[in-house]
N, C-alpha and C positions, 0 to 999 in steps of 0.2 A: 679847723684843721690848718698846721701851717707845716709846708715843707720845706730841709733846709739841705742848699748844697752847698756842700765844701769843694776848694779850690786855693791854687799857691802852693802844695806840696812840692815836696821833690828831694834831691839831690845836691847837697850843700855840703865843703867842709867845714871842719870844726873852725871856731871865730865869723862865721859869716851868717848869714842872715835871712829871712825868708819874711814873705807876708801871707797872711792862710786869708781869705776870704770865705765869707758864709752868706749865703743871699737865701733870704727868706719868702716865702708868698704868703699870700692872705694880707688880709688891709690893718690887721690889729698888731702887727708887727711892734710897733711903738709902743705897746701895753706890755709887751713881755720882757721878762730877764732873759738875758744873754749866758749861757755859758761854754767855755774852751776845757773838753778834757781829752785824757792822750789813753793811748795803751800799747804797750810794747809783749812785744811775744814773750809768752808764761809769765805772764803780770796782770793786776786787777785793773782794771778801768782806776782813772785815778786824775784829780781835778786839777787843771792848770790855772782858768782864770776866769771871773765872771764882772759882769755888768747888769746895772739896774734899768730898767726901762728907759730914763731918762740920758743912762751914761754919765750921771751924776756921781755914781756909787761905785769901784773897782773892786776888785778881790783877787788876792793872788796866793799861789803857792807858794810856800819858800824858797823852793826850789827853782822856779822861774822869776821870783821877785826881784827889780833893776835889770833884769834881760828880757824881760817880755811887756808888752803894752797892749792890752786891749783897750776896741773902738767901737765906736757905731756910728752909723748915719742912718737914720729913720728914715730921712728921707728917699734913700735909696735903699730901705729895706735888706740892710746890711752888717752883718760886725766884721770885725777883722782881729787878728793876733799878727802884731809886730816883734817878731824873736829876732833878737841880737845874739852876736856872742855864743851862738849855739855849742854844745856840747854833742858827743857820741851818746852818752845817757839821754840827750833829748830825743831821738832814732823812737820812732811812735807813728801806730795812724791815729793821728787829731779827729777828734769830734768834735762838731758842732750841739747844740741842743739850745731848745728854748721850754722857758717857764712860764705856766701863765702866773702865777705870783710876779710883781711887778719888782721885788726885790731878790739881787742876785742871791747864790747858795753853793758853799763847794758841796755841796750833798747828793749825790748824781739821782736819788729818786725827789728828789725837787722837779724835776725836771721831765716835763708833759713829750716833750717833741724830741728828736735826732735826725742826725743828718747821715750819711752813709761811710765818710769820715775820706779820710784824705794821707797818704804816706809822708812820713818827714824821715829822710834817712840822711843823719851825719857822719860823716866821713873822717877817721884822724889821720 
């Protein structure tokens, strides 16, 4: 089992910038893909951005690709999402989720675990 909670939401205007944290338990942390998806009110769950176990591996949406950066540190049993540059369109609560496939997926039933997810509201 692993749990993951999100954190770093909030209250941003447009051009500026947020960092979302996801802290995971369980000791296999390291064995799992990473991935950041969003969902905005009367919209589908819908993928932002993934990593490989090792953070070797990125994947991004179009739509956040050159404004966002995902991260990891194993060793603190963590990812993170660096968004620059935010838009009003980016306005979502962020989920976390882990795979036990060791390689990322925007495919959101790849995806074994979620995290409870976290609000990003941009402002114009």
């Amino acid at each position: 089992q692993v749990q993951l909670v999100e954190s770093g939401g909030g209250l941003v205007q447009a051009g500026g910038s947020l960092r979302l944290s996801c802290a995971a338990s369980g000791r296999t942390f390291s064995s799992y893909a990473m991935g950041w998806f969003r969902q905005a009110p009367g919209k589908e769950r819908e993928f932002v951005a993934a990593t490989s176990w090792s953070g070797g591996s990125t994947y991004y949406a179009d739509s956040v690709k050159g404004r966002f950066t995902i991260s990891r540190d194993n060793a603190k049993n963590t990812v993170y999402l660096q968004m620059n540059s935010l838009k009003p369109e980016d306005t979502a609560v962020y989920y976390c989720a882990a795979a036990v496939s060791p390689m990322g997926s925007s495919w959101y039933m790849a995806y074994d675990y979620w995290g409870q997810g976290t609000q990003v509201t941009v402002s114009s």
